[in-house]
N, C-alpha and C positions, 0 to 999 in steps of 0.2 A: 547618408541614410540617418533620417532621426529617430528611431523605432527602440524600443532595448525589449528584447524577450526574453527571458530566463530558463534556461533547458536543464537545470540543475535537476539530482535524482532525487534530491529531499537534503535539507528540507528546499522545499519547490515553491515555484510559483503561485501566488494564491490570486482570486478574482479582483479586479481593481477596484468593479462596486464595492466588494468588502472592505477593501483596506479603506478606503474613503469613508466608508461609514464607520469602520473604527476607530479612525480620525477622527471625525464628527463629535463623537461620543466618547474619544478619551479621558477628556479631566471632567465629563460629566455627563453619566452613563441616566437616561432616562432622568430628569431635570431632578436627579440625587445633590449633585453637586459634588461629587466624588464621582471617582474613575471606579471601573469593575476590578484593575489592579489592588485596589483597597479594600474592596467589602470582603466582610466575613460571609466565609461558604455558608454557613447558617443564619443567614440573615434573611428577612422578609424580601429585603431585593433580588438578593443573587440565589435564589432558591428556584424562584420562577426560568432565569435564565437554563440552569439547569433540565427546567422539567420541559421547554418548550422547545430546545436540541433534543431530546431523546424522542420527542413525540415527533418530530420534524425527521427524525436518523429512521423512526420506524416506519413512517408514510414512504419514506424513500425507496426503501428497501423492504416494505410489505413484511414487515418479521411479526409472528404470529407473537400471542401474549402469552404460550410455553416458553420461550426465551426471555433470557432477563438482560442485559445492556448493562454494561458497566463503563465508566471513563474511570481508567486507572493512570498510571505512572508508569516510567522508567521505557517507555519505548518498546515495540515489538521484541526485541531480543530479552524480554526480563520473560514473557514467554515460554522460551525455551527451557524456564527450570520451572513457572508455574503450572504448566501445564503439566508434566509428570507428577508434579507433587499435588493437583487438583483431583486427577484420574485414574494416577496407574493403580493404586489401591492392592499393591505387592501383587499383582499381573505384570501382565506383558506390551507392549506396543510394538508396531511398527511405522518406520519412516522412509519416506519415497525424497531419494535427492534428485533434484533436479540443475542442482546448482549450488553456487557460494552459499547463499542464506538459509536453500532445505538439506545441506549438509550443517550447518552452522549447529540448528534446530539439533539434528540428530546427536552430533556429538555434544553437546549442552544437556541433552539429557540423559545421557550414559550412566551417569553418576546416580542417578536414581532408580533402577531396577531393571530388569531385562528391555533391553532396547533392541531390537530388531533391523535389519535393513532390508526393507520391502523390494525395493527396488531401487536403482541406479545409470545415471546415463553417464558417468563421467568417465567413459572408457570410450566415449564418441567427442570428449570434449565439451561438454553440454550442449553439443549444436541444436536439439532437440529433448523434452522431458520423454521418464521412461511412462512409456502407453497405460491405460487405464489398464489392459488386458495383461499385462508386463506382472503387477504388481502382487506380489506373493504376501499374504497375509492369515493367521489363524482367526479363525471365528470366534476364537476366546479371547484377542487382545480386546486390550480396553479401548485402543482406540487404532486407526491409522492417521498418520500427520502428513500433509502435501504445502509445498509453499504454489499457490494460485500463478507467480511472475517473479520471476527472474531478473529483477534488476541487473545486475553487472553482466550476465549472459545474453539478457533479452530472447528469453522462452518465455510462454504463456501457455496453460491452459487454458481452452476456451471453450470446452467440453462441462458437460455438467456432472458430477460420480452422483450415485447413491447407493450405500450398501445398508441393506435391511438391517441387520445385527449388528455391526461396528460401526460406532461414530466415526465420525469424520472430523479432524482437525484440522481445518485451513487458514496459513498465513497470507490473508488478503492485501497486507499490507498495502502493496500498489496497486490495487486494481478495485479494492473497493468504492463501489460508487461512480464507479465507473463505466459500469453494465447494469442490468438488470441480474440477480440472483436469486434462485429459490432457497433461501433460507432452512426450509426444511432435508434440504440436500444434507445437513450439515449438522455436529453437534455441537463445534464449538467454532466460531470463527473470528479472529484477531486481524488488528490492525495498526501500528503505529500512523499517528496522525500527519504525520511529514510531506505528503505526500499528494493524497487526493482531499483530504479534509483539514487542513491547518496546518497552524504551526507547530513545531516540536514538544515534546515535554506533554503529550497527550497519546495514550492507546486505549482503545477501546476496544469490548472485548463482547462478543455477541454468545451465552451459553445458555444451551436448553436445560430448564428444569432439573430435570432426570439426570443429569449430570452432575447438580452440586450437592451432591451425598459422599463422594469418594476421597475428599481431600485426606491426606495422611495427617495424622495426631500430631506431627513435627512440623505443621504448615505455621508459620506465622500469621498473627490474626489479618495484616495489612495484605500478604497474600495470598488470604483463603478467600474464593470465588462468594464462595457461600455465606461468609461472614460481610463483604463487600458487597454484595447484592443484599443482603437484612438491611445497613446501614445504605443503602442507595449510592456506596460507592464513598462516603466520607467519612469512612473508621478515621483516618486521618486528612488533613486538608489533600485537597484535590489542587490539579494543575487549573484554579480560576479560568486567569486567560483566555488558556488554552481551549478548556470548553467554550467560555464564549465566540471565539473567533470560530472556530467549529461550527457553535450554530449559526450562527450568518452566514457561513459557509452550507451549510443544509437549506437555510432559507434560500439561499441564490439556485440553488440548482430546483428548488421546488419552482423557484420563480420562472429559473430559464426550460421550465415542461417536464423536470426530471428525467430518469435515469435513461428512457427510450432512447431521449431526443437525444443526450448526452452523449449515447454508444455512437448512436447516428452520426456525432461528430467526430466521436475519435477514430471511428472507423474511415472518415475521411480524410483527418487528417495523419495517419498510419502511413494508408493505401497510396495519399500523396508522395511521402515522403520513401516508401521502398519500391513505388514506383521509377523516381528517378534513379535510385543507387539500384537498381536494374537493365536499368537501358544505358549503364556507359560502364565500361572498365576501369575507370580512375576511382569508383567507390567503391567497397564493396562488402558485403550481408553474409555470412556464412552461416547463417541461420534456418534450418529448416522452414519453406516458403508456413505452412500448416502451425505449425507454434509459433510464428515474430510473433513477439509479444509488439500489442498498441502500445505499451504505455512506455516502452524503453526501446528505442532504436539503435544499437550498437553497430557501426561502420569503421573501417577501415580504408585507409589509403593505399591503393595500389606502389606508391614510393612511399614506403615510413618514415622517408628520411623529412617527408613535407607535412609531416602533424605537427608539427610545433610551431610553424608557422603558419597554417590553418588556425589553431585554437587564437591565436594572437588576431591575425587580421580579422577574425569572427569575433573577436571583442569588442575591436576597435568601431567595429560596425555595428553592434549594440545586441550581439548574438552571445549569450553572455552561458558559463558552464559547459563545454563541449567535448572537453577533455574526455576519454576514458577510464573508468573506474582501473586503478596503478595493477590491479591485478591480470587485468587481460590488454592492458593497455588500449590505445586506437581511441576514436570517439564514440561520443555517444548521444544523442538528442531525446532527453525527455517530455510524453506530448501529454501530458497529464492533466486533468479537465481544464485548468484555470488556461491552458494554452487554448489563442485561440487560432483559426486558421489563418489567421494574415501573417502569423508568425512562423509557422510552414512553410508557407509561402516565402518569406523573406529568408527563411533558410536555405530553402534549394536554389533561390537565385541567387543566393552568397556562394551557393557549391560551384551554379554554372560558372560564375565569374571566376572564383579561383579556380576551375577546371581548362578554363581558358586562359590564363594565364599563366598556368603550371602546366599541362599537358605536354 
């Protein structure tokens, strides 16, 4: 086989138009004669790259002009202390675990004022997140926080919340841009860039208006929401890069129909792939059918004793990251936009093969 697909969980595979066109435009980004790794964020050149990702992130995702867009640093988990220290405003919150990362979230923010536990599914093992109808919250917290996907678990919600009086804090990390969202569902929603929009070393942070009055007097300026949206995100240099490759990333998916058509695909190529680890006992999903999450397919082998020779001959063949995250161990396949269906496809017929030959 000469194929190589990348099933890593982030940072992930990105679209090959883009990498080629970042190619292109390496040592000389729009006939500057200099690479976008070199201009100064406030420059005439790279100012515009800026403004034409966020205008491209907001057609995407239909975000009204009540919300402000930021590209910050440090990755989705820097998050988990910005966000108390943005909101809680010496209130209250609570947090809905569903897994590694919406427990991660929770205890991250402990240290900052009454933290709550909304709800919890880890006494089912996270086979499934605990239900919209589950979650016990006051009407006076400042906010409630949900992680959207489950990476290492592979849970999804794919439900939409809305609650009148308590914002909603959602870590989209993996699943942004990936569906369609109503934006207004939400008050603040986050994302490390790893994933569905680039490479590392870029989060972006979507927050309404009405939200960036609460930061506490002890916020540093480079992490106050409110001081970062005055300055358009550049109190201090930003992750360059990272934003550009982002937007060509935006651009491709505006180019490939946007977000409809997108869903359209992952839901294809999901449904392909737990279609098979359903119809045989050599694979197997212990995942609530109603939450698999699309964007992360976690599977196990009915003999454990044959995953490490699974991850090995799946290299050899160009099926590259399959391992499972060391904490739940087993595999794991992620189908996140830049994948596309033939690569699916060349995974389950890698499964059939060593199913037939290990069975």
């Amino acid at each position: 086989m000469s194929y190589q697909y990348n099933f890593s969980a982030g940072p992930a595979m990105l679209p090959k138009e883009v990498m080629l066109q970042a190619q292109q435009e390496f040592l000389n980004f729009d006939k500057t004669g200099i690479s976008v790794m070199e201009m100064s964020h406030r420059s005439k050149e790279y100012l515009p790259i800026v403004e034409k990702a966020e205008k491209n992130l907001r057609a995407l995702l239909n975000i009204p002009n009540k919300y402000k867009v930021l590209f910050l640093q440090g990755g989705a988990i820097t998050q988990n202390f910005m966000v108390p220290m943005n909101l809680l405003n010496n209130g209250s919150a609570s947090y809905v675990v569903s897994g590694y990362w919406s427990n991660r979230s929770y205890r991250d923010a402990q240290p900052f004022g009454s933290i709550k536990l909304s709800a919890s599914s880890e006494s089912s093992a996270f086979e499934k997140p605990p239900s919209f109808e589950s979650w016990n919250f006051d009407q006076k917290d400042a906010y409630v926080h949900f992680c959207q996907n489950e990476t290492i678990h592979g849970v999804e919600y794919l439900d939409s919340f809305r609650m009148p009086k308590v914002p909603i804090v959602c870590d989209m990390s993996s699943t942004i841009l990936s569906r369609p969202m109503n934006i207004d569902d939400y008050g603040v929603i986050y994302a490390g860039a790893q994933k569905n929009i680039g490479p590392s070393g870029l989060t972006i942070v979507i927050v309404r208006e009405d939200l960036l009055l609460f930061a506490d007097k002890k916020t540093p300026t480079t992490l106050n929401w409110k001081i970062q949206s005055e300055n358009n995100s550049m109190i201090n240099t930003p992750s360059t890069f990272s934003i550009y490759m982002a937007g060509l990333v935006f651009e491709w998916l505006l180019n490939e129909g946007g977000l409809k058509k997108i869903e359209r695909l992952n839901i294809k190529k999901s449904k392909y792939l737990y279609d098979f680890i359903d119809e045989n006992e050599f694979y197997i999903n212990d995942i609530d059918s109603k939450y698999r999450s699309r964007m992360n397919v976690p599977f196990r082998l009915a003999n454990n004793d044959l995953t490490k020779s699974f991850v090995e001959k799946a290299e050899n063949e160009g099926l590259y990251a399959l391992k499972g995250h060391r904490l739940v161990g087993g595999l794991r396949a992620s189908l996140y936009n830049a994948m596309p269906f033939d690569g699916v496809e060349c995974l389950v017929e890698f499964m059939k093969y060593f199913k037939k030959n290990n069975a």
